[in-house]
PALO-835482 format. One record per residue: z, y, x of N, C-alpha, C in turn. Coordinates in steps of 0.001 Angstrom, whole numbers, padded with zeros to 6 digits, always signed. Atoms other than C-alpha are relative to their C-alpha. Example, Ala and Ser with C-alpha at 12.3 -4.5 7.8 and 13.67 -1.06 7.14 Angstrom:
PALO-835482
+000000-001190+000890+007800-004500+012300+000000+001200+000900-000060-001190-000820+007140-001060+013670+000730+001090-000770
//
This chain:
PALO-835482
+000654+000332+001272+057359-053616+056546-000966+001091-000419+000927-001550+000138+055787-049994+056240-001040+000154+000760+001027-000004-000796+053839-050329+058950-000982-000778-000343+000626+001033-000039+052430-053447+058209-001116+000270-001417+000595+000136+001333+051565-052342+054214-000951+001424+001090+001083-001338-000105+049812-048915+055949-001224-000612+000615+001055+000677-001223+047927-051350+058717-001203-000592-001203+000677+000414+001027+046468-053081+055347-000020+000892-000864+000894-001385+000442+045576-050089+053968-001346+000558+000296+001377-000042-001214+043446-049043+056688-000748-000523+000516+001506+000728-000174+041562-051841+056903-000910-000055-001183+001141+000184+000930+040530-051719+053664-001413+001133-000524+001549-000743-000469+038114-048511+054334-001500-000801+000629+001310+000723-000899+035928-051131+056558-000534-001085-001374+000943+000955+000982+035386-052939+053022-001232+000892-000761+000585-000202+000509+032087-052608+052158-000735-000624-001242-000443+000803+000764+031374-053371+048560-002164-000658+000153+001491+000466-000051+027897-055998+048203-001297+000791-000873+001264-000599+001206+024403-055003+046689+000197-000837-000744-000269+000348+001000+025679-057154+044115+000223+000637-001244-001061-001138+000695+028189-055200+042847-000807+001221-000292+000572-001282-000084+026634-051944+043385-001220+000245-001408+000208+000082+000801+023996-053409+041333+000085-000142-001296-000830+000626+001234+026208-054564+038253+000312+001504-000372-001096-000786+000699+028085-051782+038133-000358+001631+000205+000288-001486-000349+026308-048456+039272-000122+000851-001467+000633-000429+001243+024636-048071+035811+001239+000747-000898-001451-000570+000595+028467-048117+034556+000552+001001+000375-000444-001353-000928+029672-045322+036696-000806+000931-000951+001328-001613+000265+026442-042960+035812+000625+000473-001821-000185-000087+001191+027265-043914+031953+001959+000632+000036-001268-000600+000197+031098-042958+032420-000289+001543+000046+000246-001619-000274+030199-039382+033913-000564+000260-000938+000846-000408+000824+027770-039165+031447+001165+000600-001285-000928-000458+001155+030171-039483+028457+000926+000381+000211-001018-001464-000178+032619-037213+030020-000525+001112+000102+000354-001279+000249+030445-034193+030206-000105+000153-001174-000167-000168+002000+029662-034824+026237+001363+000292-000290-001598+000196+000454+033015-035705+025564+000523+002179+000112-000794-001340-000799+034212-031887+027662-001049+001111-001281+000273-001238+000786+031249-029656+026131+000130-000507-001568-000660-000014+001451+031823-031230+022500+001416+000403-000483-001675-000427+000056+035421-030322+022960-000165+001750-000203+000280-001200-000035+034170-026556+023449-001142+000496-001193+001224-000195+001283+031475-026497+020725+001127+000404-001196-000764+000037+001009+034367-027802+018152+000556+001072+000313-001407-001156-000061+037057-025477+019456-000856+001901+000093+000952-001381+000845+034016-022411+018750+000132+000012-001018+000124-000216+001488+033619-023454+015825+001658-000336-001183-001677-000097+000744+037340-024184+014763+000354+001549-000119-000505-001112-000458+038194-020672+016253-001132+000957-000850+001141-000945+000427+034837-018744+014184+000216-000648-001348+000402+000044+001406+036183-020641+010732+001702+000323-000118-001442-000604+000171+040317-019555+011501-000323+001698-000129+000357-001267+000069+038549-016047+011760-000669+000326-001322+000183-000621+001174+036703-016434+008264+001348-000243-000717-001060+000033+001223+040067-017479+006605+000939+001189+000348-001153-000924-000058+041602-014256+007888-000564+001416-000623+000588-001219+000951+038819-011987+005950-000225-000491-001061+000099+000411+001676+038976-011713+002107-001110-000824+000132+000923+001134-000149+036843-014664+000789-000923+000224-000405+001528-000388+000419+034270-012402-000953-000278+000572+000786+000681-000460-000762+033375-010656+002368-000639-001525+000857+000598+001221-001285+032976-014217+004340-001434-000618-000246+001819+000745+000155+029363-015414+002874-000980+000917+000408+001295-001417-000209+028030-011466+003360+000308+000026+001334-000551-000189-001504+029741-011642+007016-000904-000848+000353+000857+001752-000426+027709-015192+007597-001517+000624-000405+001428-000725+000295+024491-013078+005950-000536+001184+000894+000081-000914-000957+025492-010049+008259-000631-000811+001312-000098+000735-001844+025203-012656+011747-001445-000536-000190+001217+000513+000747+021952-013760+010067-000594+000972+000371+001114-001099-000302+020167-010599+010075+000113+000543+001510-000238-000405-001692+021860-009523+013730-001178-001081+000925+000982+001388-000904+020567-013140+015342-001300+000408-000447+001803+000446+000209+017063-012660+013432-000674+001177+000424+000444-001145-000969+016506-009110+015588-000074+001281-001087+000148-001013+000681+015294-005737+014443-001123-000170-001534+001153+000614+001246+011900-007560+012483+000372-000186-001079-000632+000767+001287+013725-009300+010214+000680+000990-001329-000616-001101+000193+015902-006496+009571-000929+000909-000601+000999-001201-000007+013311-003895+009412-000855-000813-001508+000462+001044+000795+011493-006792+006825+000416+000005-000819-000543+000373+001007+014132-007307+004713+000458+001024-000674+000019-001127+000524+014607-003581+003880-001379+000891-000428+001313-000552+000700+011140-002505+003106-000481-000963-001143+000570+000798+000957+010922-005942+000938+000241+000962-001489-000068-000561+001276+010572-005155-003003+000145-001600-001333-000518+001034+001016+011730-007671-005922-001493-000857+000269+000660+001087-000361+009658-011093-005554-000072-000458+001124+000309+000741-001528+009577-011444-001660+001536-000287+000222-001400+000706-000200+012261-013848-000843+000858+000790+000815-000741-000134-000640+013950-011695+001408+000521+001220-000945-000794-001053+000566+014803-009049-001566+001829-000500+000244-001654+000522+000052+017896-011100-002353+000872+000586+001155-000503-000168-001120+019225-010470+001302-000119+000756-000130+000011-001516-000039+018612-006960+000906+001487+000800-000798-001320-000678+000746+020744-006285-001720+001602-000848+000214-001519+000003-000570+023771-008555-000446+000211+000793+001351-000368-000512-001900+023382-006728+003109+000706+001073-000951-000624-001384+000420+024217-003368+000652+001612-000364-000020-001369+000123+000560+027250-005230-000897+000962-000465+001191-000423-000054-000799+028275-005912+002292+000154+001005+000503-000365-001223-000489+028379-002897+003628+000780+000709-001157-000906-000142+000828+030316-001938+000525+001159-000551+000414-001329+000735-000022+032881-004561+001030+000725+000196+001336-000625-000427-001201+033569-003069+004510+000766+001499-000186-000177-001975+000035+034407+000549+003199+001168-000292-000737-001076+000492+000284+037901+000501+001913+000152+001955-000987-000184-001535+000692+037677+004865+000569-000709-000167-001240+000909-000023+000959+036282+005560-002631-001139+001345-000132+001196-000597+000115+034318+008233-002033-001055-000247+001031+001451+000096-000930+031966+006862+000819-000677-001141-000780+000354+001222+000600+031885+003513-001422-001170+000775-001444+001070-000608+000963+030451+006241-004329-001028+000918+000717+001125-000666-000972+028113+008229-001718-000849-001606+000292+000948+001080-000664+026787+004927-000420-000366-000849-001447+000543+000519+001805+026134+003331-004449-000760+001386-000326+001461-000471+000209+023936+006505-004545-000854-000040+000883+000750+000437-000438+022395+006171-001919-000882-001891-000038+000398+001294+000383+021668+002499-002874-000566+000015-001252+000873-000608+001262+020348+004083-006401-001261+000897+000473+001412-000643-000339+018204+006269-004536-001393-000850+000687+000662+001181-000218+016849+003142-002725-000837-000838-001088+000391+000410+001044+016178+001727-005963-001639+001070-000783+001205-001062+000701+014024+004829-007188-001030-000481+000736+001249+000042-001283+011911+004343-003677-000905-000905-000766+000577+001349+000660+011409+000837-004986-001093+000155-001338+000244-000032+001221+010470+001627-008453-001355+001024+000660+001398-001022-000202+007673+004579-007215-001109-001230+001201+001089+001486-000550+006081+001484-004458-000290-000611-001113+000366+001077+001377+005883-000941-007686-000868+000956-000437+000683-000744+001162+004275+001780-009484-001426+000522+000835+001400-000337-000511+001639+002437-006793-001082-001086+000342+000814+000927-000109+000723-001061-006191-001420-000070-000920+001565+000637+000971-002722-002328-007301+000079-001473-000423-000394+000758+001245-001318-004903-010324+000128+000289-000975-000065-000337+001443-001236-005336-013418+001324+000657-000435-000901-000853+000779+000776-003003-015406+001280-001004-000337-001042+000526+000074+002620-005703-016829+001064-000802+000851-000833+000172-001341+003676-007131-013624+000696+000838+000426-000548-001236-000256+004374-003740-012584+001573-000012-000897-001041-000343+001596+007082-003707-016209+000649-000766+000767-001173+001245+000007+008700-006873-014762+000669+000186+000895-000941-000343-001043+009485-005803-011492+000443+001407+000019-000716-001295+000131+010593-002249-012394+001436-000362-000975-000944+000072+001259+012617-003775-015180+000813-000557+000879-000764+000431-001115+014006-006025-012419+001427+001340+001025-000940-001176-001165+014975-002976-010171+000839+000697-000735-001113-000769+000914+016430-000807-013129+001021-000310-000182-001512+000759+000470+019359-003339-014006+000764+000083+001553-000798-000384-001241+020317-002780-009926+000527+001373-000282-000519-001302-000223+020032+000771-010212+000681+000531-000760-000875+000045+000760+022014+000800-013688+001068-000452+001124-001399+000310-000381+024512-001224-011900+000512+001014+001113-000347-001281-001152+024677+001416-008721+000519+000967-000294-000945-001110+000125+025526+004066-010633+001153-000155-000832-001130+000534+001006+027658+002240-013057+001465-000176+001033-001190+000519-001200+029999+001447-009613+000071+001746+000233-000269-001300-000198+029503+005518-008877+000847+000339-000996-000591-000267+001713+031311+006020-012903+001080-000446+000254-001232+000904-000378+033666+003328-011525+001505+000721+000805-000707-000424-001360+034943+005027-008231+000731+001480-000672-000210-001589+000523+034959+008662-010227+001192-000125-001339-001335-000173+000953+037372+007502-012949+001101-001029+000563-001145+000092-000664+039805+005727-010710+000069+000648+001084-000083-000152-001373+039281+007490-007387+000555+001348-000193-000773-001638-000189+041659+010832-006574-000616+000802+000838+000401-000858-001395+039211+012486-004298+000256+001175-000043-000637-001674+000563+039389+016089-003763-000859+000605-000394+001049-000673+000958+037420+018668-005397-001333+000252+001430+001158+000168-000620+035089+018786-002358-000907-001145-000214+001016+001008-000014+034249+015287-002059-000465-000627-001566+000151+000334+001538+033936+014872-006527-001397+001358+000147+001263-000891+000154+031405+018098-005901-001492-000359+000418+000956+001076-000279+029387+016209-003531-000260-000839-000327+000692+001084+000455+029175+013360-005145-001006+000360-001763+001237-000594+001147+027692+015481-008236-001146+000861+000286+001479-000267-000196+025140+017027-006318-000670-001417+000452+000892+001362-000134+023977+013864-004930-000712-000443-000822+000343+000754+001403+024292+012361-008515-001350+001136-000442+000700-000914+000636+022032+015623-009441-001630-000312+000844+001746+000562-000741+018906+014659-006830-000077-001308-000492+000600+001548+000431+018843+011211-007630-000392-000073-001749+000439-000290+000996+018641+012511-011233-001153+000502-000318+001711-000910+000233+015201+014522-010591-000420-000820+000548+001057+001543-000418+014192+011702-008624-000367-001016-000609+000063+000801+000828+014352+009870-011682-000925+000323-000850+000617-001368+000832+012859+012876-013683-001751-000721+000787+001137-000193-000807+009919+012636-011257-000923-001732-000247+000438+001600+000270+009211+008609-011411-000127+000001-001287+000061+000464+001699+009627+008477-015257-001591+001310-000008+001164-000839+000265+006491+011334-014773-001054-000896+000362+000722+001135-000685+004484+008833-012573-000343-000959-000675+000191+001158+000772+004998+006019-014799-000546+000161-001312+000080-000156+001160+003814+007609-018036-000879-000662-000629+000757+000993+000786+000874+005527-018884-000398-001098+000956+000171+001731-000631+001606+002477-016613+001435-001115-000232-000926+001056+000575+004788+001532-017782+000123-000138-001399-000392+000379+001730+005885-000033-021379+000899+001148-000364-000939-001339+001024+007872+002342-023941+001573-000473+000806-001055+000400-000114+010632-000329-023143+000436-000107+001317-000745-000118-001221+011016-000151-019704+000177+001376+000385-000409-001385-000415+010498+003510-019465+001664+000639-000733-001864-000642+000776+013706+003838-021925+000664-000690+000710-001081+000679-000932+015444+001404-019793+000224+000593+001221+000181-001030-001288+014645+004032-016963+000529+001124-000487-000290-001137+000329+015750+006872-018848+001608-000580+000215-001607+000141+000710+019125+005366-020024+000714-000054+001322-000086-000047-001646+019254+004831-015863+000833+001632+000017-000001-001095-000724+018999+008493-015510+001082+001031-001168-001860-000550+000773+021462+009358-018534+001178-000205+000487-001247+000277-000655+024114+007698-017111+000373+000768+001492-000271-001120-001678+023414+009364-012996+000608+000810-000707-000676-001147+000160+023556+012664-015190+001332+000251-000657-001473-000109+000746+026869+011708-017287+000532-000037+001495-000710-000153-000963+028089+010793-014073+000408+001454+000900-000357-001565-000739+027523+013982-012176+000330+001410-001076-000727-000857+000663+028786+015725-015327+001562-000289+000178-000834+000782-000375+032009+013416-014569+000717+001136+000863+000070+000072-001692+031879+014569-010819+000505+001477+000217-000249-001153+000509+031525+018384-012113+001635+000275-000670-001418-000803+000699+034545+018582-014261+001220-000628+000665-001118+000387-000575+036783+016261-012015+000040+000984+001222+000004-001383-000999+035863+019510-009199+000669+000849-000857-000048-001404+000796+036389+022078-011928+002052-000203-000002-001537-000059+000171+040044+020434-012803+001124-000424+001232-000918+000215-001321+041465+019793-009189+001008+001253+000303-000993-001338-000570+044667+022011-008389-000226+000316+001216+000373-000479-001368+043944+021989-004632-000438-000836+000636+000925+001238-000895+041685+020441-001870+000672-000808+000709-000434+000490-000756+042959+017992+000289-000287+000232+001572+000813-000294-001449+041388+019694+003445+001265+000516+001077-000874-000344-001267+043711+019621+006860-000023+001578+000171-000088-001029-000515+043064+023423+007380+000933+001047-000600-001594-000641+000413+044923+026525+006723+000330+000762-001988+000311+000102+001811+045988+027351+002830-000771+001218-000570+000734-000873+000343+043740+030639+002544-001078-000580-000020+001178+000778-000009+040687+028304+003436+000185-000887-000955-000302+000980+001341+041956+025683+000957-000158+000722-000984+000295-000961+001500+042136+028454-001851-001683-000054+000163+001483-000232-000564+038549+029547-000787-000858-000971-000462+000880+000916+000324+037119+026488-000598+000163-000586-001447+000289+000868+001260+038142+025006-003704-000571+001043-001156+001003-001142+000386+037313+028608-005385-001509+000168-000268+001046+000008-000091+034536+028290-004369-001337-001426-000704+000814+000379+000601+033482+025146-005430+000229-000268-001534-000162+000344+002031+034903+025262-009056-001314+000960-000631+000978-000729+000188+032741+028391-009331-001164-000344+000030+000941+000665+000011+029745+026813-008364-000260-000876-001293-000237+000738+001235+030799+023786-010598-000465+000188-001179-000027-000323+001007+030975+025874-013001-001077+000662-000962+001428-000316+000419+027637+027653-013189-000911-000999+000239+000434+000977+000554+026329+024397-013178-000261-000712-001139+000247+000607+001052+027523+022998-016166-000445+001373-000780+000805-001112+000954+026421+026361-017893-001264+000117-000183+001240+000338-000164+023136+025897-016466-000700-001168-000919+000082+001651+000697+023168+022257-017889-000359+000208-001595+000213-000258+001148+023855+023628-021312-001024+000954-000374+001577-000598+000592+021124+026174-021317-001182-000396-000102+001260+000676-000301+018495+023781-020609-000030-000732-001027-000039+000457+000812+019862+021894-022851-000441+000586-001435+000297-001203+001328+019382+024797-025888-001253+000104+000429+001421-000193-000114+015904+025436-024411-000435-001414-000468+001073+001730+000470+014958+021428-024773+000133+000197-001319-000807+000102+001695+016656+021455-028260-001445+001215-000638+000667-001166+000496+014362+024862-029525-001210-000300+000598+001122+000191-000393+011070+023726-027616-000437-001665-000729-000090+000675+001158+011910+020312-029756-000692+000106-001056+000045-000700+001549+012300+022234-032628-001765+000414-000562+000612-000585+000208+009593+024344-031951-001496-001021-000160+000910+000768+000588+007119+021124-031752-000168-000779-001022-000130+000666+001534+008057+019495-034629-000354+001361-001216+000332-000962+000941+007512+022827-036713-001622+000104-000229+001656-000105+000268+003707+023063-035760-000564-001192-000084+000483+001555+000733+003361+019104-035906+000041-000374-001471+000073+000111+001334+004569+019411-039538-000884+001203-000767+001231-001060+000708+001873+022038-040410-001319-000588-000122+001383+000688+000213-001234+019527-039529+000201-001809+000011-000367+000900+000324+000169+016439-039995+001413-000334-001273-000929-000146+001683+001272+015834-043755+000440-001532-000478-001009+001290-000444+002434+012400-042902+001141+000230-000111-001814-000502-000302+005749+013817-042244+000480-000098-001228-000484+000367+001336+008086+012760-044882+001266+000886-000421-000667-000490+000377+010608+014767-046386+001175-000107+000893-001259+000615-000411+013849+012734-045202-000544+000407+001986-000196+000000-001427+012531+013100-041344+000046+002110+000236-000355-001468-000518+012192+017306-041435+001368+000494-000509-001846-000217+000163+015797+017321-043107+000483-000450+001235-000736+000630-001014+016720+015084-040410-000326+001257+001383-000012-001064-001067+015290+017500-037724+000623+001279-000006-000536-001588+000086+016708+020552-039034+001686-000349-000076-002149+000766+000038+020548+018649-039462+000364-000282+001577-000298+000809-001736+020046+017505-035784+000021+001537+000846+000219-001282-001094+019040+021375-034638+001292+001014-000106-000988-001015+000670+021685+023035-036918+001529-000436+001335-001317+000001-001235+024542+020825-034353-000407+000200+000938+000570-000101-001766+022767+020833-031063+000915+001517-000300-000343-001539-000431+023622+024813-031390+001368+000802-000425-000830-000040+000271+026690+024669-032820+000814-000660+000498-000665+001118-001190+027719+022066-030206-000166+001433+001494+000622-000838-001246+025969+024872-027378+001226+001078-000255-000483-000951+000462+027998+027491-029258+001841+000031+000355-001536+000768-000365+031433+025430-028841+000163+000122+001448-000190+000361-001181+030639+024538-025257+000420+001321+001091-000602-001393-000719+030373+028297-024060+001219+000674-000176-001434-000589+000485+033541+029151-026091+000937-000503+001309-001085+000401-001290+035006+026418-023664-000203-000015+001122+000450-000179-001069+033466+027111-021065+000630+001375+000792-000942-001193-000081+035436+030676-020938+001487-000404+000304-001198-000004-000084+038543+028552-021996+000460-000857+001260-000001+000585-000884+037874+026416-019002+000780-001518-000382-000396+001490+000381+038203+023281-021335-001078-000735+000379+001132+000469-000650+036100+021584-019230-000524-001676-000516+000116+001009+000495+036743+017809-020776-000885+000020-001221+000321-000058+001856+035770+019207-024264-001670+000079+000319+001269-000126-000285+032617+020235-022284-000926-001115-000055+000262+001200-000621+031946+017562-020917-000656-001164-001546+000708+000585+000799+031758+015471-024037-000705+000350-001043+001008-000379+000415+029906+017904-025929-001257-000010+000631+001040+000450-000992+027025+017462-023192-000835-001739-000810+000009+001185-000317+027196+014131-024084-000763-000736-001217+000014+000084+001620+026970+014449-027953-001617+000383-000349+000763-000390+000320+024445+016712-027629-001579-000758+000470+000935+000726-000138+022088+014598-025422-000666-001216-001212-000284+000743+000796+022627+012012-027573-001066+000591-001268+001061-000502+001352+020712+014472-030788-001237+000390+000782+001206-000330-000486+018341+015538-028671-000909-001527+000112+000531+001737-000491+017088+011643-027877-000425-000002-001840+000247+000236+002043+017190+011378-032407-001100+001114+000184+001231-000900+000635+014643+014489-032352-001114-000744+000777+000705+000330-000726+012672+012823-029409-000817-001278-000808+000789+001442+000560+012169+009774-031265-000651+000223-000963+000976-000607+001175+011483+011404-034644-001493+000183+000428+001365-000091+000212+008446+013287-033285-000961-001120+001051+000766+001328-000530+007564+010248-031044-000631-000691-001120+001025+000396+001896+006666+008591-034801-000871+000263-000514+001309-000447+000476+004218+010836-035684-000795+000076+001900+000498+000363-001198+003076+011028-032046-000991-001254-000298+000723+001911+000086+002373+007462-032093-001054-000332-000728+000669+000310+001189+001094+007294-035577-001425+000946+000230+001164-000932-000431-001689+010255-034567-000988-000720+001327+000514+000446-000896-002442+008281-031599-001111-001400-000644+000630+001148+000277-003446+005024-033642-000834+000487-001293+000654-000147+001272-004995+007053-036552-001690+000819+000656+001098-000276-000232-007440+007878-034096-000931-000949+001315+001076+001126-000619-010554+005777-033343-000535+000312+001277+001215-000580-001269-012856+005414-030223-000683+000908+000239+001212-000587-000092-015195+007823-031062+001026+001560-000678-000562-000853+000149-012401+010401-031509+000005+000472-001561+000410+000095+001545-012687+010162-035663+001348-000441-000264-001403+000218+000815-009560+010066-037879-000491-001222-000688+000026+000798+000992-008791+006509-039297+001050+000508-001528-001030-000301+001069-006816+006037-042817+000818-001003+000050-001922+000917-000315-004072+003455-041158+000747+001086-000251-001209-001004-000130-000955+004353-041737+001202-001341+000798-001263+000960-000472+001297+002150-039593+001080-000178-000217-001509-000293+000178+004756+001774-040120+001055+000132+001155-000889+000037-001404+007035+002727-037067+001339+000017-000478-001122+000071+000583+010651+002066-037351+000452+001019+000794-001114-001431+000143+013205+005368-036739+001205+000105+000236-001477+000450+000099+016830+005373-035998-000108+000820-001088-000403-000769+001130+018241+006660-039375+001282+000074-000088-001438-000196-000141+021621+006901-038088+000583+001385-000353-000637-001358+000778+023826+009448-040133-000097+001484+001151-000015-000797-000623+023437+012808-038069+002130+000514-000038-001052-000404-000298+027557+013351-036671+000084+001143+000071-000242-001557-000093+028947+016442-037263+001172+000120+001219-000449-000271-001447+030645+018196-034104+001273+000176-000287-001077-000406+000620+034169+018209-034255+000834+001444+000232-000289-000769+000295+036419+021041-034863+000790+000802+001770-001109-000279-000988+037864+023068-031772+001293+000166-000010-001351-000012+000040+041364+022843-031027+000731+001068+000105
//
């Protein structure tokens, strides 16, 4: 019986099938193969892309859109790249600029490279702000996109303020991050010089208040060095003394520095408002009280600060700095008023008009300094 089913087996090799058939049915064949290679590489496409979206649900969900923005700029080469970091507010690829930063933020897990890299992303900002200011546009264009960039570079150092009052670094890396904070502060100094008669009043104060905050910060940065018990540095504990020695000291003739500049601004103030109220009789009673109430604390604030500056009350310092900027800005504005008013009381042809404009003033009570402890 075995034999017989194998014998009819082997004849059926000698069947050959008709050009009928062949014809009917070849087309069907080609189309089967066909939709099994789809079928196989769609199976490998999906199971990429299954396997590249089990990998975003295993990184936090606010890094996965800047991760998908990161593969973006990789795929689009160095151009793109190179493109999207020289852009400046209005060219569509700013946006992408500044999530590539916050991405690279959201990869850093320390707090002091996260506050080194938010100044350097403030110093980026300055760059920005000095290009805008060299372009050939209108001024007020110029206002819109500086005003634009300022609310970044507010926020940059506002995240540096962030890191420095929760972060435990050690008195090295809180020193460095107040010199840093201290260049990006003259770099601010330097642009607000540049801009003096191309930007508005109101964006240049929105640029200052920028560069108040860097310097509160790296006053911050200063006294969280000054009050560290010891460094965190691997080496041996005579170098640990040393080094941190060393940089409180530093530190420390810093903020002293800080406050003498401060007493020189305050008295070079003073000293222009004294000969502005000798040829300009504009000046009203209530504003040279006010200047002389504002000079009497500045130096009685200066006077405090060196006391603690001996007692190595460095906090108390700290917010006398803070107080005192603060009166110095009230004298600034005062003789900005007559400033102003001298500016519009004089005509084209360099001739005194008899406007008298009205400029408004803060007239906020002058705070007295409080008492040392």
């Amino acid at each position: 019986m075995d034999k017989k089913i194998i014998e009819q087996l082997k004849s059926l090799k000698k069947i050959s099938p008709s050009d009928q058939w062949k014809k009917e049915n070849f087309g069907v064949i080609l189309k089967e193969i066909k939709d099994y290679k789809n079928e196989k590489s769609q199976s490998k496409f999906f199971m990429r892309i299954n396997a590249f979206r089990e990998f975003l649900h295993e990184i936090p969900f606010q890094i996965a859109p800047l991760f998908i923005l990161v593969l973006f700029f990789v795929a689009g080469g160095g151009a793109v790249v190179h493109t999207a970091y020289s852009s400046l507010p209005g060219h569509f690829l700013y946006p992408f600029k500044i999530n590539i930063e916050k991405a690279q933020l959201a990869f850093l897990s320390n707090d002091f490279q996260k506050a080194e890299l938010n100044i350097q992303f403030a110093n980026n900002r300055v760059h920005e702000i000095d290009r805008i200011i060299g372009y050939s546009v209108k001024n007020s264009e110029k206002g819109v996109r500086v005003n634009s960039v300022v609310k970044t570079l507010k926020a940059n150092i506002n995240s540096v303020k962030e890191r420095l009052r929760e972060g435990d670094s050690s008195g090295y890396a809180n020193f460095k991050i107040a010199l840093s904070l201290a260049s990006t502060t003259s770099e601010i100094d330097e642009t607000l010089k540049k801009s003096k008669d191309i930007l508005s009043d109101e964006v240049k104060n929105t640029l200052k208040e920028a560069r108040d905050s860097a310097e509160e910060a790296g006053i911050t940065a200063l006294v969280k060095t000054l009050e560290v018990k010891q460094d965190s540095v691997s080496t041996s504990t005579v170098t640990i003394i040393d080094d941190t020695a060393g940089q409180k000291s530093e530190a420390a003739n810093i903020l002293k520095d800080k406050i003498s500049k401060l007493e020189i601004q305050a008295k070079s103030l003073m000293d222009e408002f004294t000969n502005l109220s000798k040829t300009n009789h504009k000046i009203t009673e209530d504003d040279i009280a006010t200047m002389k109430d504002v000079y009497v604390v500045i130096i009685k604030l200066i006077s405090e600060s060196n006391i603690e500056l001996e007692k190595e009350n460095y906090a108390k310092i700290s917010e006398n700095i803070v107080l005192i900027k603060n009166l110095i800005n009230k004298m600034e504005t005062v003789i900005g008023k007559y400033t102003a008013i001298a500016a519009q009381l004089i005509d084209s042809n360099g001739k005194n008009d008899d406007k008298n404009p009205t400029i408004n003033v803060d007239t906020t009570p002058i705070p007295a300094p409080a008492e040392s402890q």
